[in-house]
N, C-alpha and C positions, 0 to 999 in steps of 0.2 A: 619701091618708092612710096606706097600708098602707106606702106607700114610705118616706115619711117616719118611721116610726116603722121601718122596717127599716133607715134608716141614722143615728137613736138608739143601733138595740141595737150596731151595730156602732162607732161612737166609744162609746161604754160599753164594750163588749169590748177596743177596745184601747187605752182609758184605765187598765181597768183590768188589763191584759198589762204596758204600759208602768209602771206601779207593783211588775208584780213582777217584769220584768225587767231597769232599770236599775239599775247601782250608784253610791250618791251619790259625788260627786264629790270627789277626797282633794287637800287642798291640798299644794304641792311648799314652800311656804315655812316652813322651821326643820326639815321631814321627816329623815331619814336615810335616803340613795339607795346603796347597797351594789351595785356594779357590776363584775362579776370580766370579766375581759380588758380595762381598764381602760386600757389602756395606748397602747393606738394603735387605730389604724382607728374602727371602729362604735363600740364602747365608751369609746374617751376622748370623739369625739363626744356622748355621752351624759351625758358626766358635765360635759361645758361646758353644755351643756342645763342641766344641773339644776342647778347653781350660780349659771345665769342667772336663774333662775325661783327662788332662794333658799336652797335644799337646802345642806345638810352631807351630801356625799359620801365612799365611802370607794370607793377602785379596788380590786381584785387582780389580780395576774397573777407571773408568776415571776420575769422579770428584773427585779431591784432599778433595774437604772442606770435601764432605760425608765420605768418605775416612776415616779422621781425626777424625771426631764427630763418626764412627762406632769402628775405633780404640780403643778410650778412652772407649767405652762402655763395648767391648770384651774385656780392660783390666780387669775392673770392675767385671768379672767373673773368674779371673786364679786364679786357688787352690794354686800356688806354687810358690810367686811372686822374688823368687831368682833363678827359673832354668826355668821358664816359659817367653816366648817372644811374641810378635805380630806384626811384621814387614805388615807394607801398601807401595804398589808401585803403581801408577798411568800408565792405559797405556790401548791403543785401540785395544783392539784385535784382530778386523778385518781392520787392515791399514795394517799392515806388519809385516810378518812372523821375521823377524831381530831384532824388536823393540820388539815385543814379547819373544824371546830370549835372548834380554837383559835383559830385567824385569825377567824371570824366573832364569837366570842368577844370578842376584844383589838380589835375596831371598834367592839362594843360599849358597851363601857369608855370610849372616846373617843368616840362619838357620840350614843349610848343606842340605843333597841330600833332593828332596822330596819324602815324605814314599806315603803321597795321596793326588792325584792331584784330586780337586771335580770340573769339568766344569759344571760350574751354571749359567753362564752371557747368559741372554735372554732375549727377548720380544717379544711380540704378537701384530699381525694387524689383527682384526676382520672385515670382512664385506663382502660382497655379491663378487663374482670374477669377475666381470665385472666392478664393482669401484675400485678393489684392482689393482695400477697401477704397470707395473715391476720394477720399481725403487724400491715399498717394496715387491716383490718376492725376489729382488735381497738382499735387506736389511737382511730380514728372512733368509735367506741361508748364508749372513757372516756373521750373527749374532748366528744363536743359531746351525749353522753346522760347518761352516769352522772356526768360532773363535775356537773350542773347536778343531779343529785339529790342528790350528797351537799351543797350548800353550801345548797340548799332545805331540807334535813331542819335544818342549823344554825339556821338564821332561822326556821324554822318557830315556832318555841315561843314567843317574843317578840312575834310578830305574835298569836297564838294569847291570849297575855297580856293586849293590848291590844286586843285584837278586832277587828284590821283591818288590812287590808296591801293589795299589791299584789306577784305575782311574775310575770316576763315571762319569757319565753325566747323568744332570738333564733333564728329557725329559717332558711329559706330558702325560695323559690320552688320549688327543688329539695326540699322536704321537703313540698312538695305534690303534682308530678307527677314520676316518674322521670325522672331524662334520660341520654342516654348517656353512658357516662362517670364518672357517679356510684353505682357501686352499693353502693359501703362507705359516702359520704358522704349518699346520699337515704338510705339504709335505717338510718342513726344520728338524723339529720334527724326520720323518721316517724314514730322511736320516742318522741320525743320529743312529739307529739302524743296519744298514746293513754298515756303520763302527764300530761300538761296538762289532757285532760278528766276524766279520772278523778280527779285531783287537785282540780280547780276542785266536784265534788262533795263530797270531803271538807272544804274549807276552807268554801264558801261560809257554811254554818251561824255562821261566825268573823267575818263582814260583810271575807273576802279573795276577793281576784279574781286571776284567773289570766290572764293576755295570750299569745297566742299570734303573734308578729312572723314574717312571712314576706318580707322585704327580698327586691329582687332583686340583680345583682352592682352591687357597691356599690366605686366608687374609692379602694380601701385599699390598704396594703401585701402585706395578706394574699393578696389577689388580682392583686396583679402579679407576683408569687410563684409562687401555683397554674397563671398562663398561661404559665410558662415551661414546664411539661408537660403541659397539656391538651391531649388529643386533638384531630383537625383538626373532627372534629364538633362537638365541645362546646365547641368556639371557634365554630365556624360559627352552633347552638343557641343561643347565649348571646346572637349579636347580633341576635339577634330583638326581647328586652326592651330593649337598653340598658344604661345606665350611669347610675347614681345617683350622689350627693355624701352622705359621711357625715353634715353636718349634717341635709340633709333629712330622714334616714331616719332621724336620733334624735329630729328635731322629730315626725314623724307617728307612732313609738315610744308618748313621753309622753305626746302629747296621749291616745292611744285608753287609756293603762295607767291614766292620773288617771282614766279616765271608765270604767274598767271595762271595758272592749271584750274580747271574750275573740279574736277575729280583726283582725288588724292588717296595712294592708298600703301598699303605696306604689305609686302609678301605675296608668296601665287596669288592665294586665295585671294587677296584683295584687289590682285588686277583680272581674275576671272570675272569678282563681284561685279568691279568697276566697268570692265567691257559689258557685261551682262546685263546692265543697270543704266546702260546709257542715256536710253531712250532718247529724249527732247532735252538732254542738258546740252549745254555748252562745248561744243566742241573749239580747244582751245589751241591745237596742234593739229596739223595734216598725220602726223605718224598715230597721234589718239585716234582722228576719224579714221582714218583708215584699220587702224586695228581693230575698231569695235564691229564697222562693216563686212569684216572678214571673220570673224569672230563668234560674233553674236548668237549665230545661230549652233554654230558649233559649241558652244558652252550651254546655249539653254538644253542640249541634247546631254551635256554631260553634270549638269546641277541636278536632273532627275535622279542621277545615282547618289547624291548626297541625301534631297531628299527622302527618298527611299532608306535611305541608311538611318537616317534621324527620325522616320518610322518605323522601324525595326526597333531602335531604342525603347521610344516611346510606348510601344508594343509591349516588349518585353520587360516593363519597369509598372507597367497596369498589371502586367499577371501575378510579376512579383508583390505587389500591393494586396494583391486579390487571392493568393495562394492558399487555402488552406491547411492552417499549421498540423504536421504531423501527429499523429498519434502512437504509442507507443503500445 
């Protein structure tokens, strides 16, 4: 008897955890999906997602022509070409909080409030910290931290208006564990996280959720770019996870941001990271808390062999550096 009523109290408990920790679920059709780096890779990705699934999209990014040529592409996917829209506006995210304002402004106008703002506009500087000069520490930090706050602080109020929203920021694998080679690009990455939870405090009272995306390297433009100078390690590091396709990782994006998920991630690895990495975030589902609690510890036992293995790398890519060349 005693049993049975000990696992009573325990579906009671997280029947009633599960009422306070999911958030209802935001429909994407007629929504306004406001998407900065909109333009190519992850981001245009994103915004064919959401016009698939109904949405009025607006992209950002700087260059006009890309802009334009991503536009017409993302028309090329709307289910519903009489109530469906795609508004592009041009603008630099990390020049001025005002000019950013204006542009989320002038979307609004064309699309009305935005239901989810996806911060995606980013890039990476791969290489050893002692070449990596502070002009791109400093770059990495307006770029994939402070952009995303000032275009957040835009949207903010409108969501705030209507009591509900959804804001994601795309982060990285790299913006969960260090890796070599990225100390300007993980350490912009992290900072990103410690406003994501602190934020998702402030909004929640709003009935908004905060997504926290940790893709891993994902088959963009951006990224056949960064490999043209990544160090031989963090080329080495990288092929541990793999290679994604943008579509997937903008499918697994929306699905977890419509449902509130404040941890979002693609692949084992990313739900080893994610359980791993839980800490003090948001638990946003009883089957999350519960998995990270079961979990947790058993992974921090099994990421010691990763690292370990990505010192073996690193190890053996100093000697090679350091070899003294033959003699004949």
């Amino acid at each position: 008897m005693l049993i049975y009523c000990g696992i009573l109290l325990i579906l009671v408990i997280l029947f009633a955890l599960s009422k306070l920790l999911s958030a209802k679920k935001i429909k994407l059709k007629g929504a306004h999906v406001l998407i900065t780096g909109g333009s190519s890779g992850i981001g245009k990705a994103l915004a064919i997602e959401a016009v698939k699934n109904g949405a009025n999209v607006t992209i950002m990014a700087r260059n006009e022509k890309k802009l334009e040529d991503a536009k017409e592409e993302i028309e090329s996917h709307i289910k519903d070409k009489d109530a469906q829209k795609v508004f592009s506006t041009s603008v630099d995210i990390t020049k001025s909080a005002e000019m950013v304002k204006e542009a989320v402004k002038k979307a609004e106008n064309n699309l009305g409030p935005v239901t989810i703002l996806i911060n995606n506009a980013g890039s990476a500087v791969a290489g050893n910290f002692e070449d990596t000069s502070s002009e791109q520490f400093q770059r990495m930090m307006d770029l994939n931290f402070l952009g995303g706050v000032n275009v957040t602080k835009a949207a903010l109020k409108g969501m705030k208006d209507n009591n509900g929203g959804r804001i994601v920021f795309i982060s990285s694998q790299a913006g969960q564990v260090g890796v070599f080679g990225y100390t300007a690009y993980s350490a912009s990455k992290f900072a990103l996280r410690g406003f994501a939870e602190s934020l998702q405090m402030e909004v929640k009272p709003y009935n908004i959720y905060v997504t926290m995306a940790f893709p891993p390297d994902t088959d963009t433009p951006g990224l056949a770019e960064e490999n043209k100078s990544k160090p031989r390690e963090t080329l080495l590091i990288s092929d541990t996870v793999g290679l994604f396709s943008p579509s997937d990782v903008a499918k697994s994006v929306f699905k977890d941001a419509v449902n509130g998920k404040f941890l979002s991630y693609v692949g084992m690895d990313g739900w080893l990271l994610c359980n791993l990495s839980s800490g003090m975030s948001p638990a946003t589902s009883v089957l999350d808390l519960l998995q990270q609690i079961f979990t947790m510890g058993l992974f921090r036992f099994v990421c010691q062999f990763y690292l370990l293995h990505f010192d073996r790398i690193i190890k053996k890519c100093k000697e090679e550096k350091h070899a003294k060349p033959k003699t004949s």
